[in-house]
Backbone as JSON Lines, residues from 0, in Angstrom:
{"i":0,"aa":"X","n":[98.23,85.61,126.13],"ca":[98.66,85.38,124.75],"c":[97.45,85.27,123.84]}
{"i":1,"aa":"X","n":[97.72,85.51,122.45],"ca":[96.32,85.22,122.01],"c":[95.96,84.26,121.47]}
{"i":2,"aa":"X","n":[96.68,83.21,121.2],"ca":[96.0,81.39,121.48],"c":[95.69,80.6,122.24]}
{"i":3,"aa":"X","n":[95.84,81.83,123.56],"ca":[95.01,81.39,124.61],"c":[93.75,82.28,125.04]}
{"i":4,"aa":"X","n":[93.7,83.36,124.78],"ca":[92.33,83.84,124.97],"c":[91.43,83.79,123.87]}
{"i":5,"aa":"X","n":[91.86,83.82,122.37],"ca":[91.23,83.64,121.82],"c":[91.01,82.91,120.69]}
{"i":6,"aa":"X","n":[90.58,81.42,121.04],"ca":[90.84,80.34,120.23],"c":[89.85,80.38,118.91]}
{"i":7,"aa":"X","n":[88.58,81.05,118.72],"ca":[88.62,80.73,117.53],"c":[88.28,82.74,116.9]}
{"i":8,"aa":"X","n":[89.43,82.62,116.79],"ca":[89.8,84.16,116.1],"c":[89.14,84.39,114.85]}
{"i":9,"aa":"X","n":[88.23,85.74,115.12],"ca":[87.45,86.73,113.77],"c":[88.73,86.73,112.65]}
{"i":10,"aa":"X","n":[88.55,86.57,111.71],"ca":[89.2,86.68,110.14],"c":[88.53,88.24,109.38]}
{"i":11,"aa":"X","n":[90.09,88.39,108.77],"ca":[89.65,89.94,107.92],"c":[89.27,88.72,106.48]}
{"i":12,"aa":"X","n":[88.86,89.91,105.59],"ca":[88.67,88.52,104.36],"c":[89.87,89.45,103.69]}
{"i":13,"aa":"X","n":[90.38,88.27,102.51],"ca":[91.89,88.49,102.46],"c":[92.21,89.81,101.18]}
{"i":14,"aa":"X","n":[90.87,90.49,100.98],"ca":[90.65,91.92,99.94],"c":[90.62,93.23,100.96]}
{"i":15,"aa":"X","n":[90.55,93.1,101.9],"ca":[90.58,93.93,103.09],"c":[92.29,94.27,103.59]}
{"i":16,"aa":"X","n":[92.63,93.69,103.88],"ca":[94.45,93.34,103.92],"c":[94.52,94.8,103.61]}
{"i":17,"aa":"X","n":[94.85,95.06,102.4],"ca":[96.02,96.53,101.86],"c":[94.83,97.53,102.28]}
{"i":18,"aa":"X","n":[93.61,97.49,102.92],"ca":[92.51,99.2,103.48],"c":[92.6,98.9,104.94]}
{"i":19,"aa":"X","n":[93.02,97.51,105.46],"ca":[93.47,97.63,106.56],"c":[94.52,98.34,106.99]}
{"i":20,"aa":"X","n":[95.56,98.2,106.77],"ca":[96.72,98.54,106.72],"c":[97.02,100.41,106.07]}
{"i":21,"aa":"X","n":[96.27,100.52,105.48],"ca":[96.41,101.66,104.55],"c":[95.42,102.36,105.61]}
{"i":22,"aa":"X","n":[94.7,102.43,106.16],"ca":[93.59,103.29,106.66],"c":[93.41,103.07,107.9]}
{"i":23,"aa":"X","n":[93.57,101.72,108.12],"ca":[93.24,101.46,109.72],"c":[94.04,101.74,110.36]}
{"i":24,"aa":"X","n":[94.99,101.04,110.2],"ca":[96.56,101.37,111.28],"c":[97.2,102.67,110.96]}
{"i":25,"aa":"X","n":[97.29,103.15,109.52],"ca":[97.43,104.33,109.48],"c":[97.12,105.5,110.09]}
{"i":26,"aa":"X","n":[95.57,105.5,110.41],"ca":[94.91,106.6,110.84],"c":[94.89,106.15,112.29]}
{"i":27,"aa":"X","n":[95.31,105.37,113.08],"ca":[94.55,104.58,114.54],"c":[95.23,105.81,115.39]}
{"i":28,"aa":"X","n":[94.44,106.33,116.49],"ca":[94.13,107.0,117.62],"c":[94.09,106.17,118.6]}
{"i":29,"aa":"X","n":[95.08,106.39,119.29],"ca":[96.35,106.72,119.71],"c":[97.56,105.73,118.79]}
{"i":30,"aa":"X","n":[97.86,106.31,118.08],"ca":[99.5,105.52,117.34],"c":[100.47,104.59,118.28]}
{"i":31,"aa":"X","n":[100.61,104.91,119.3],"ca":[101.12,103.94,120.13],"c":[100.55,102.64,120.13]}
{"i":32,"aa":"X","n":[99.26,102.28,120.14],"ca":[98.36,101.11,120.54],"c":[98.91,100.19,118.58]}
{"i":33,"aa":"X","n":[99.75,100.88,117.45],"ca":[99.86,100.13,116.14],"c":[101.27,100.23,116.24]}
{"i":34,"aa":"X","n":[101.97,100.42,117.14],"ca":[103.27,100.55,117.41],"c":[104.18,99.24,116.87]}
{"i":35,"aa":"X","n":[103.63,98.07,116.74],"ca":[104.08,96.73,116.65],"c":[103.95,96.77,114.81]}
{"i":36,"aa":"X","n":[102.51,97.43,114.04],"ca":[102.58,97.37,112.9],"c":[103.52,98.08,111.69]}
{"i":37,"aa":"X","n":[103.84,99.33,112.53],"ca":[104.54,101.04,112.03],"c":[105.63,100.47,111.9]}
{"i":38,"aa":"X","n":[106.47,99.62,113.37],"ca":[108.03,99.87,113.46],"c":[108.54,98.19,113.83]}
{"i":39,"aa":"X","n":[107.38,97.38,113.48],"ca":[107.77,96.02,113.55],"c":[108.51,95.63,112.54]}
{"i":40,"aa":"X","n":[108.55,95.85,111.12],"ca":[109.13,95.76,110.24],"c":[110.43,96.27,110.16]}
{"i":41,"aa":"X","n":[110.63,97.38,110.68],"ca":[112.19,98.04,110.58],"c":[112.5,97.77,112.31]}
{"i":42,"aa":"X","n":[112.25,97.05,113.15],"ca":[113.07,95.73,113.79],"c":[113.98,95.1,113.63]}
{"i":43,"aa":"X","n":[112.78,94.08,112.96],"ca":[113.52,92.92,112.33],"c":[114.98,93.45,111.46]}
{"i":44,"aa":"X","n":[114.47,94.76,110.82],"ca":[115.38,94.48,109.94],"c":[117.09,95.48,110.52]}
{"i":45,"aa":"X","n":[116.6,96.51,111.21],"ca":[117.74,96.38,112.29],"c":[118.34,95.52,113.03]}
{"i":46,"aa":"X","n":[117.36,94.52,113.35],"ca":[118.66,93.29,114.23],"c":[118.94,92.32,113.06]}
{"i":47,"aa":"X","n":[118.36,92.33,112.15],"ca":[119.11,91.06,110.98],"c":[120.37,92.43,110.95]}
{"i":48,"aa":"X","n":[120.29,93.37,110.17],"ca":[121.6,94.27,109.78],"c":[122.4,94.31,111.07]}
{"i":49,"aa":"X","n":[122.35,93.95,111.83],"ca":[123.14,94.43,113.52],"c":[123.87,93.18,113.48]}
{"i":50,"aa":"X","n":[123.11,91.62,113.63],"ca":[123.84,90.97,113.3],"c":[124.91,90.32,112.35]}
{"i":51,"aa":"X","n":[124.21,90.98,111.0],"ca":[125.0,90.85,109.64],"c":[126.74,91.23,110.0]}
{"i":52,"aa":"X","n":[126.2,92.89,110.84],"ca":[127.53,93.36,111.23],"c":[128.54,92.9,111.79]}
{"i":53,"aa":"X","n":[128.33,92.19,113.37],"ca":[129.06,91.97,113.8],"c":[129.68,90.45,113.59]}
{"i":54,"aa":"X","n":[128.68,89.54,112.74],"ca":[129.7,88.12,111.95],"c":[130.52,88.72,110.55]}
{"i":55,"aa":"X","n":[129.83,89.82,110.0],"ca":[130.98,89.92,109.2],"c":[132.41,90.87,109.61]}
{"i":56,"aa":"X","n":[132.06,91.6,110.17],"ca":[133.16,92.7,111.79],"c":[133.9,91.44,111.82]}
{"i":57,"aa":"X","n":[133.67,90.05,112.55],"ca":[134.82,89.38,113.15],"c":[135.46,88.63,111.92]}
{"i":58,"aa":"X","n":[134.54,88.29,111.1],"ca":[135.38,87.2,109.82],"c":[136.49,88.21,109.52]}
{"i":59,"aa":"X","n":[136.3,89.25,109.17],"ca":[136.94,90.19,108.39],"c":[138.38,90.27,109.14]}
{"i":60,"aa":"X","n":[138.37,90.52,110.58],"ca":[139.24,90.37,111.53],"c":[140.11,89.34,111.31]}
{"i":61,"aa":"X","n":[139.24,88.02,111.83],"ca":[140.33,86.86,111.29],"c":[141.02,86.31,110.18]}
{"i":62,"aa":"X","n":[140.3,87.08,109.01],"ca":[140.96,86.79,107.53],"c":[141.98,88.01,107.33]}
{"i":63,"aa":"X","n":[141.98,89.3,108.33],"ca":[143.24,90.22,108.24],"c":[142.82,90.92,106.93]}
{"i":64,"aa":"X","n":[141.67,90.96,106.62],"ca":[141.57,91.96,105.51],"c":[141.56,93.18,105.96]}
{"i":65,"aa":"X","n":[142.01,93.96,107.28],"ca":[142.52,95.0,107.77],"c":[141.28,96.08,106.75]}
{"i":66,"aa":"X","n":[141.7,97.2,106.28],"ca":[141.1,98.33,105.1],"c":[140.52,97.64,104.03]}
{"i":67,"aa":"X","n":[140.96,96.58,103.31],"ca":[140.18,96.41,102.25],"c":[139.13,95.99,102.09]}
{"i":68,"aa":"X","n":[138.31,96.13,101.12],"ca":[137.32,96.08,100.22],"c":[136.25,96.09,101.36]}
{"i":69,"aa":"X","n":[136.08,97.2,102.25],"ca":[134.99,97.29,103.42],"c":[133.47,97.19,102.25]}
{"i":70,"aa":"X","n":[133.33,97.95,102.0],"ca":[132.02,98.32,101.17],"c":[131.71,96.77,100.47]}
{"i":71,"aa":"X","n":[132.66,95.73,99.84],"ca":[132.23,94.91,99.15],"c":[131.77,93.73,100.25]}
{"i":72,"aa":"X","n":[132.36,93.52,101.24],"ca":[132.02,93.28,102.19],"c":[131.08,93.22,103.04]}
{"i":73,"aa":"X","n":[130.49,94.4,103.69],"ca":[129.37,94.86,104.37],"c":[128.19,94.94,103.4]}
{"i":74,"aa":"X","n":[128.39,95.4,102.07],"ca":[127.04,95.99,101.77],"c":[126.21,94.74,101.46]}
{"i":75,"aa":"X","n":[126.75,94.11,100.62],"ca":[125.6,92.59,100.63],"c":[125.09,92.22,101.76]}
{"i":76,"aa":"X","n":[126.14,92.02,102.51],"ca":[125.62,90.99,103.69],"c":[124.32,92.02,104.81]}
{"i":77,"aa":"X","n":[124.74,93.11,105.04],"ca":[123.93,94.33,105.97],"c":[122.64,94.64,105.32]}
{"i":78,"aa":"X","n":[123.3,95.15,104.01],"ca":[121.88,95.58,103.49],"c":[120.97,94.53,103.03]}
{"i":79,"aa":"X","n":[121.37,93.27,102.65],"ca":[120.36,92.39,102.36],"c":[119.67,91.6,103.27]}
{"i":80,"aa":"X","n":[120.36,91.79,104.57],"ca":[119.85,90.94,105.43],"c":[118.63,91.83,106.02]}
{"i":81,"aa":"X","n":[119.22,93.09,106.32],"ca":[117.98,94.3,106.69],"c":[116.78,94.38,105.9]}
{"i":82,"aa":"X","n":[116.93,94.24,104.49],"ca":[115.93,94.07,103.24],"c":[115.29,93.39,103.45]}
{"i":83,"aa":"X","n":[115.92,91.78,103.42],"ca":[114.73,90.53,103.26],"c":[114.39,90.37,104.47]}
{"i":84,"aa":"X","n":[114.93,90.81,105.73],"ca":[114.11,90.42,106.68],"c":[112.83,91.37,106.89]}
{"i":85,"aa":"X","n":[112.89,91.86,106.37],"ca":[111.54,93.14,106.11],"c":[110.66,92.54,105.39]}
{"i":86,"aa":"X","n":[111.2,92.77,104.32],"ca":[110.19,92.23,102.92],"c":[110.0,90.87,103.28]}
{"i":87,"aa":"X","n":[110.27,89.89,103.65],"ca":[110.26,88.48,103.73],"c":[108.9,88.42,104.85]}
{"i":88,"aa":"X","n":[109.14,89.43,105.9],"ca":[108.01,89.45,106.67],"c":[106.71,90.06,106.28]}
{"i":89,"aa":"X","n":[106.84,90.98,105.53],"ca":[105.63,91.52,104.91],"c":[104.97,91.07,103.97]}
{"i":90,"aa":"X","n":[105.94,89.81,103.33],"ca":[105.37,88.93,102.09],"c":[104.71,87.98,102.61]}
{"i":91,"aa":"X","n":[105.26,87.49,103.79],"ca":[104.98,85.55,104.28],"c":[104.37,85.64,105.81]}
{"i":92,"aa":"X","n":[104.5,86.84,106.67],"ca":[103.81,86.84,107.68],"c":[102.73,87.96,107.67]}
{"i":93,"aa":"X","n":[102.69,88.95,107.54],"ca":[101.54,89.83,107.69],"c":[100.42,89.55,106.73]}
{"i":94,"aa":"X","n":[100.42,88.67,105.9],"ca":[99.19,88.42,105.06],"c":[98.56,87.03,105.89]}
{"i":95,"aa":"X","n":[99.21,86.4,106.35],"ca":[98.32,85.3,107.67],"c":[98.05,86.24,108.33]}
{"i":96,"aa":"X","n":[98.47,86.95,109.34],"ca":[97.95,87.74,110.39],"c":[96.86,88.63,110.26]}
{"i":97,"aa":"X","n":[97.1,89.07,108.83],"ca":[95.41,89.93,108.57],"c":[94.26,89.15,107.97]}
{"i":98,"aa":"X","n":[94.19,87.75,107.6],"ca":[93.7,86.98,107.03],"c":[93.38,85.76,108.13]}
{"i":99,"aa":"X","n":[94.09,85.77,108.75],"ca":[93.84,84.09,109.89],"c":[94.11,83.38,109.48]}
{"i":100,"aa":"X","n":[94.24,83.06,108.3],"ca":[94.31,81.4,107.74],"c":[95.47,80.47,108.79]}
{"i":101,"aa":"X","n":[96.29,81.08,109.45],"ca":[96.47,79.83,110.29],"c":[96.6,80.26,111.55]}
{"i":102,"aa":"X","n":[96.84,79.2,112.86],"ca":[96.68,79.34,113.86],"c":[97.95,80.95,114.24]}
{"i":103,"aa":"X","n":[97.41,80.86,115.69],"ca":[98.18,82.44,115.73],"c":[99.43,81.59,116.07]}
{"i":104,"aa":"X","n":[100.01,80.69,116.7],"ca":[101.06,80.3,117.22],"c":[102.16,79.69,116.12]}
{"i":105,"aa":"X","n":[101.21,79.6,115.36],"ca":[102.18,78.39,113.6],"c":[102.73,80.18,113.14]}
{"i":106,"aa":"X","n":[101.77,80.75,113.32],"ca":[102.75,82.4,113.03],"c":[103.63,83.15,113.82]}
{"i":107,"aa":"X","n":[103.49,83.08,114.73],"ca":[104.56,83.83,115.82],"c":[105.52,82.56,115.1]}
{"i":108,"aa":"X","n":[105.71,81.51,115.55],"ca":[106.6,80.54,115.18],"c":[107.5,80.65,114.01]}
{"i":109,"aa":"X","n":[106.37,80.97,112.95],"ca":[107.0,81.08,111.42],"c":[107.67,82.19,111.45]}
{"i":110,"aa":"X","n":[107.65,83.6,111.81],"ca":[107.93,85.05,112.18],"c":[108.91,84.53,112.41]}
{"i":111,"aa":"X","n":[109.63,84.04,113.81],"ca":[110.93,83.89,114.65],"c":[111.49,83.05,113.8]}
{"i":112,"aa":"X","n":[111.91,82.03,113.09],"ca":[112.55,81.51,112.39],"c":[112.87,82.07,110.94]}
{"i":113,"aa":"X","n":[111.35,83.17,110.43],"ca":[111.79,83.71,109.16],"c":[113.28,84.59,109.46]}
{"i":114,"aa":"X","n":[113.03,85.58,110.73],"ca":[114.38,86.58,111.58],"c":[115.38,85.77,111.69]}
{"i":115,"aa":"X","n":[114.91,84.48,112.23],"ca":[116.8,83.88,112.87],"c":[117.4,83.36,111.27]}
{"i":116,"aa":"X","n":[116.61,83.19,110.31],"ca":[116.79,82.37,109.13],"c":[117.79,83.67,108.32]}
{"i":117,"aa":"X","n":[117.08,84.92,108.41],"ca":[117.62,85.93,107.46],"c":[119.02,86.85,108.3]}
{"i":118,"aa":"X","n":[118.37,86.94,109.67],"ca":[118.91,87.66,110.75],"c":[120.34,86.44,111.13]}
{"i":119,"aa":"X","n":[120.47,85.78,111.09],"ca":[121.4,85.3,111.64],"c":[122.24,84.01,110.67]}
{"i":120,"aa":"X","n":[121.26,83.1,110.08],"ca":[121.72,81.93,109.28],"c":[122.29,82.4,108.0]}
{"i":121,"aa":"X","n":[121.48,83.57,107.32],"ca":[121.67,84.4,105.68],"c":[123.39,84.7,106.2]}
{"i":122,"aa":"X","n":[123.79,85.51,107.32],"ca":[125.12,86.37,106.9],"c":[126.23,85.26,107.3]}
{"i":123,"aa":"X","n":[125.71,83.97,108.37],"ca":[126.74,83.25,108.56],"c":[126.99,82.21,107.21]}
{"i":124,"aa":"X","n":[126.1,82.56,106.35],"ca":[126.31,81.4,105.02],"c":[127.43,82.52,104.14]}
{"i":125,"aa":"X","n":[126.68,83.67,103.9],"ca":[126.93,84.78,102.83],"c":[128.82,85.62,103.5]}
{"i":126,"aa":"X","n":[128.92,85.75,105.05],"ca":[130.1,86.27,104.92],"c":[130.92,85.53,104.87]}
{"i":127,"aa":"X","n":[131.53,84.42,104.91],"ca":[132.52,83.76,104.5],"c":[132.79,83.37,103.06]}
{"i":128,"aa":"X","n":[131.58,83.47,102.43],"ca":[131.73,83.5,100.78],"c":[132.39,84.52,100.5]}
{"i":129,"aa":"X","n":[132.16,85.81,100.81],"ca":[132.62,86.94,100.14],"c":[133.74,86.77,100.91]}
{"i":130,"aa":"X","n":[133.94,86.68,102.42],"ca":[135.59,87.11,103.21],"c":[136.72,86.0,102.16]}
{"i":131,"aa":"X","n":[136.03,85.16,102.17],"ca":[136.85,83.79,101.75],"c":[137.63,84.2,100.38]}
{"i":132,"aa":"X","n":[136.89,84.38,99.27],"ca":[137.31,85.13,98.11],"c":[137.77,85.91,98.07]}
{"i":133,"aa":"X","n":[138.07,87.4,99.17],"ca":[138.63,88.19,99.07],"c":[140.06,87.97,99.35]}
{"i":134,"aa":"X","n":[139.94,87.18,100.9],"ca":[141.19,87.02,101.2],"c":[141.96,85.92,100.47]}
{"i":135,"aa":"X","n":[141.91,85.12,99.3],"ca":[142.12,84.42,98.94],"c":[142.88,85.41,97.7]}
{"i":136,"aa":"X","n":[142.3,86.46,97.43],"ca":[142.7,87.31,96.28],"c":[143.54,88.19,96.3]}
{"i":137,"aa":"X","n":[143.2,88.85,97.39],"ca":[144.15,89.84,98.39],"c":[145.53,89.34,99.52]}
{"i":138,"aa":"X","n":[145.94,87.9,99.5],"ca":[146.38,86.73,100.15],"c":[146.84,87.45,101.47]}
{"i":139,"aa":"X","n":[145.66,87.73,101.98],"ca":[145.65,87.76,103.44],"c":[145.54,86.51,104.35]}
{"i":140,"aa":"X","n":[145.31,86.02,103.8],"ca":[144.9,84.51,104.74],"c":[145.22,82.89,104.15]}
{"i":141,"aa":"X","n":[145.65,82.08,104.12],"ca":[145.44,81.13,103.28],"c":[144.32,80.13,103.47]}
{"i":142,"aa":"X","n":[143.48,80.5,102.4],"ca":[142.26,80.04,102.21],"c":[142.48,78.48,101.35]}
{"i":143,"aa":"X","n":[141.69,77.53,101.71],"ca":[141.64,75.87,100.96],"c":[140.75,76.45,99.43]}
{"i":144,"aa":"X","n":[141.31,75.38,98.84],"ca":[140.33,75.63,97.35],"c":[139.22,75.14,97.2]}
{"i":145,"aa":"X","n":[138.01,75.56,97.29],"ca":[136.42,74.92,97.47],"c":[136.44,73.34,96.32]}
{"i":146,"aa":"X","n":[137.05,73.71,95.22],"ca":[137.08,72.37,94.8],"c":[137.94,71.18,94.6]}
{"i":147,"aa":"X","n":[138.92,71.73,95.31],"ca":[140.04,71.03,95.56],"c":[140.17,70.21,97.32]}
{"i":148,"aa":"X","n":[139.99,71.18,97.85],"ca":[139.81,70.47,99.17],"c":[138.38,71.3,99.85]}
{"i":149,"aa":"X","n":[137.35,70.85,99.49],"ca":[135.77,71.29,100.14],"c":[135.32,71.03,101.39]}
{"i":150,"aa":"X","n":[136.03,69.84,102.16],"ca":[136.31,69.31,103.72],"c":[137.18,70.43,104.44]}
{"i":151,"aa":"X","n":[138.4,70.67,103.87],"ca":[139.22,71.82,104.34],"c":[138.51,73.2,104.31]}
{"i":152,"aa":"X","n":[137.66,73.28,103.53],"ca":[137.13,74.9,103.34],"c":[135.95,74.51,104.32]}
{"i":153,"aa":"X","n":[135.37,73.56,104.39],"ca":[134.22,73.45,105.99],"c":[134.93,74.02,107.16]}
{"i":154,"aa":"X","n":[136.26,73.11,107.34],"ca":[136.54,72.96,108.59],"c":[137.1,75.02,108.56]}
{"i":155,"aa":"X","n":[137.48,75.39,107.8],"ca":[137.48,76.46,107.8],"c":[136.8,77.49,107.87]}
{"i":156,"aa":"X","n":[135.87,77.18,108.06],"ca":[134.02,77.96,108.07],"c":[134.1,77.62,109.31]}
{"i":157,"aa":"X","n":[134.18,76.24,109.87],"ca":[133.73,76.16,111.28],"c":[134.53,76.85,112.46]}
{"i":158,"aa":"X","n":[135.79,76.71,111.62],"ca":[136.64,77.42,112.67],"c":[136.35,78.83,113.14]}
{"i":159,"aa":"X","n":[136.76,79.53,111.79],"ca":[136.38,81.17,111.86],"c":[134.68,81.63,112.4]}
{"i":160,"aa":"X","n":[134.22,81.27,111.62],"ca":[132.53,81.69,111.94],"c":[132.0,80.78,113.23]}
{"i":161,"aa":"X","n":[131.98,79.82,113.98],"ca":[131.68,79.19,114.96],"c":[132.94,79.59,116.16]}
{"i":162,"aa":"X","n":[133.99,80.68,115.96],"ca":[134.43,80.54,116.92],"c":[134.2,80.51,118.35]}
{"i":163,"aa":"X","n":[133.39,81.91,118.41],"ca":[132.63,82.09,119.49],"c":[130.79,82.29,119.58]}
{"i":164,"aa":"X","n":[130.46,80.91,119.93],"ca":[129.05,80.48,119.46],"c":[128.1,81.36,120.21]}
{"i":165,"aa":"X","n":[128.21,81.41,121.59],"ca":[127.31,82.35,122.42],"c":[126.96,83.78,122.06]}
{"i":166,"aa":"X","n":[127.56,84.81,121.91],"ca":[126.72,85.48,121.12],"c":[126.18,85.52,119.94]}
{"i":167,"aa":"X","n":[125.9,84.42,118.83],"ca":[125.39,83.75,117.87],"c":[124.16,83.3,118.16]}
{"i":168,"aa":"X","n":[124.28,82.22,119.07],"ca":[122.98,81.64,119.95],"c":[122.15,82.94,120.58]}
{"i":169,"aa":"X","n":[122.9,83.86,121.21],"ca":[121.92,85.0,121.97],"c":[121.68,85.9,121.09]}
{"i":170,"aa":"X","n":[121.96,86.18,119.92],"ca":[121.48,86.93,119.25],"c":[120.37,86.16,118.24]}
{"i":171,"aa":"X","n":[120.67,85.26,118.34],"ca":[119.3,84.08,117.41],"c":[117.96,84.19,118.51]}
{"i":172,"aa":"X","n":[118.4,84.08,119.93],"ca":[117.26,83.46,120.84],"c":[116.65,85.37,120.84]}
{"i":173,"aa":"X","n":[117.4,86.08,120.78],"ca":[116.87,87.47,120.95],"c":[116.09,87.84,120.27]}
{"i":174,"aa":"X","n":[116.22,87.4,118.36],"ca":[115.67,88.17,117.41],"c":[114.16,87.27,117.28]}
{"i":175,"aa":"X","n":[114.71,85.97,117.81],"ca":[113.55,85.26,117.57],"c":[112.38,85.2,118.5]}
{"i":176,"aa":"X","n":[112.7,85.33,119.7],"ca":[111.95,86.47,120.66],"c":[111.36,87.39,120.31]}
{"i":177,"aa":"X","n":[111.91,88.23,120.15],"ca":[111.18,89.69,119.38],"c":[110.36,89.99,118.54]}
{"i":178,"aa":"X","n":[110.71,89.32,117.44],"ca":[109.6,89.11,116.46],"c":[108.63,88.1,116.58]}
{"i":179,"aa":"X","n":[108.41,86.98,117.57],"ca":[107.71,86.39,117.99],"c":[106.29,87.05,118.58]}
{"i":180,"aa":"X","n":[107.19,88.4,119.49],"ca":[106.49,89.27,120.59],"c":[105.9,90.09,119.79]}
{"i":181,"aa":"X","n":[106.22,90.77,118.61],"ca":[105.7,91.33,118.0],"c":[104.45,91.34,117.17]}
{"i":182,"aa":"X","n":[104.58,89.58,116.38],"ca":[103.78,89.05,115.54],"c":[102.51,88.78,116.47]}
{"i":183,"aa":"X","n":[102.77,88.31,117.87],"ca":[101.93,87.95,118.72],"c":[100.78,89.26,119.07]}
{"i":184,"aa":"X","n":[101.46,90.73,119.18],"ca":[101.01,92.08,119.21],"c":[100.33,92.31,118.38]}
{"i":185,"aa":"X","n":[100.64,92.25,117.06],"ca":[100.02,92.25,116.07],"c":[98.72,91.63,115.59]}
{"i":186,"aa":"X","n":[98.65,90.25,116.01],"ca":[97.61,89.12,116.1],"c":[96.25,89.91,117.04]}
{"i":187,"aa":"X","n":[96.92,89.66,118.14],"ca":[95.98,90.47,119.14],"c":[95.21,91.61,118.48]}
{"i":188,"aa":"X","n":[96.09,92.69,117.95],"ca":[95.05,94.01,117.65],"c":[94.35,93.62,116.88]}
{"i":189,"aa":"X","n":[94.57,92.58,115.37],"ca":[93.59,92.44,114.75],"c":[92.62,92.0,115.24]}
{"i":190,"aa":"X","n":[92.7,90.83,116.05],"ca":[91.57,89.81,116.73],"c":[90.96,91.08,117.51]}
{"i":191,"aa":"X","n":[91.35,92.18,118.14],"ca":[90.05,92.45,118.96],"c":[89.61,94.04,118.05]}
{"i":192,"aa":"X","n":[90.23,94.26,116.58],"ca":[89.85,95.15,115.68],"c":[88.18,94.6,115.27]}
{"i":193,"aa":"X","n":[88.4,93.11,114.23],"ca":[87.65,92.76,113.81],"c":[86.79,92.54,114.97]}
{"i":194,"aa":"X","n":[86.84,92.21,116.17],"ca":[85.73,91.58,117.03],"c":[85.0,92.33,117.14]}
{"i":195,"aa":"X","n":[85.48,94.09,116.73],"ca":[84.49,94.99,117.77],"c":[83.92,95.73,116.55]}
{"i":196,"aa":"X","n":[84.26,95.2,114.93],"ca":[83.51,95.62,114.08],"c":[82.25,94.56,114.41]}
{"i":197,"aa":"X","n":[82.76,93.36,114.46],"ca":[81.59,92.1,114.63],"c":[80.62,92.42,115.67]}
{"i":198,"aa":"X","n":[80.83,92.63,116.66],"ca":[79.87,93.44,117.71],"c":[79.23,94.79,116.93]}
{"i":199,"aa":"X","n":[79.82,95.83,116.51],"ca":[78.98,96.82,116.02],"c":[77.82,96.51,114.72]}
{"i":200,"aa":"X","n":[77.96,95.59,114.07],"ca":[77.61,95.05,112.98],"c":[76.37,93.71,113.55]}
């Protein structure tokens, strides 16, 4: 791992970042060896959208909204979760990783929780807002009134969306894995990029 081989890790300085990225990994021979930098980003954001799918797939099920309003439905929850888990990583983790400023492990760490946060926590907050309103409109379901009874509309969240927790949990422990493994990949190439400018230099 690389907070264990290499505890006090070479730093890019933090004006280097966008010619790293733009030139280094871009141009790197053999492309396989930046494989983690190219397609780490559209990961994440395939398994946040994968999971978006299948919690909003089952709400939709149990609220009996059968055909309707698919598109109003899916597109927030899929496409935004695929979005920010991208952008969220390219804003808040890849600028530590080309910079060092913190340990490599406070980043793999931060990485896996930014994924389970967008990838999994974002669509279980966001699809029952939208299923809830729909079917409330469309009276597929009888939905509690958020301000009338707000205890009843929990227990109604917990019911539907917590029904079946295990693939929830394995798709949290998966994504957060992954992008853990990734950020960790990532760490590494820089640490032994810069080392071997530091040696030539």
């Amino acid at each position: 791992m690389v907070y264990q081989t290499v505890p006090n890790k070479p730093k890019l300085k933090h004006t280097d970042t966008s010619y790293f990225l733009d030139n280094v990994v871009a141009t790197w021979k053999p492309r396989s060896e930046t494989w983690h930098f190219r397609w780490g980003g559209d990961i994440g954001a395939f398994m946040g959208s994968l999971s978006a799918l299948y919690i909003m797939y089952n709400l939709r099920r149990e609220l009996k909204l059968r055909q309707y309003a698919r598109l109003t439905c899916y597109l927030p929850v899929i496409g935004m979760a695929g979005f920010l888990t991208e952008t969220m990583y390219d804003v808040f983790i890849t600028p530590q990783i080309l910079t060092g400023r913190k340990c490599p492990l406070c980043i793999s760490t931060k990485a896996a929780a930014l994924q389970i946060g967008l990838g999994v926590v974002y669509p279980l907050v966001l699809s029952p807002l939208i299923g809830f309103y729909l079917a409330d409109r469309l009276l597929t379901y009888p939905v509690p009134s958020l301000s009338r009874a707000p205890g009843e509309m929990l227990k109604l969240w917990a019911k539907l969306v917590l029904k079946s927790p295990r693939p929830l949990i394995a798709s949290a422990v998966l994504q957060g894995a992954v992008m853990a493994y990734i950020t960790n990949e990532q760490q590494l190439f820089v640490i032994n990029y810069v080392s071997s400018k530091n040696k030539e230099n």
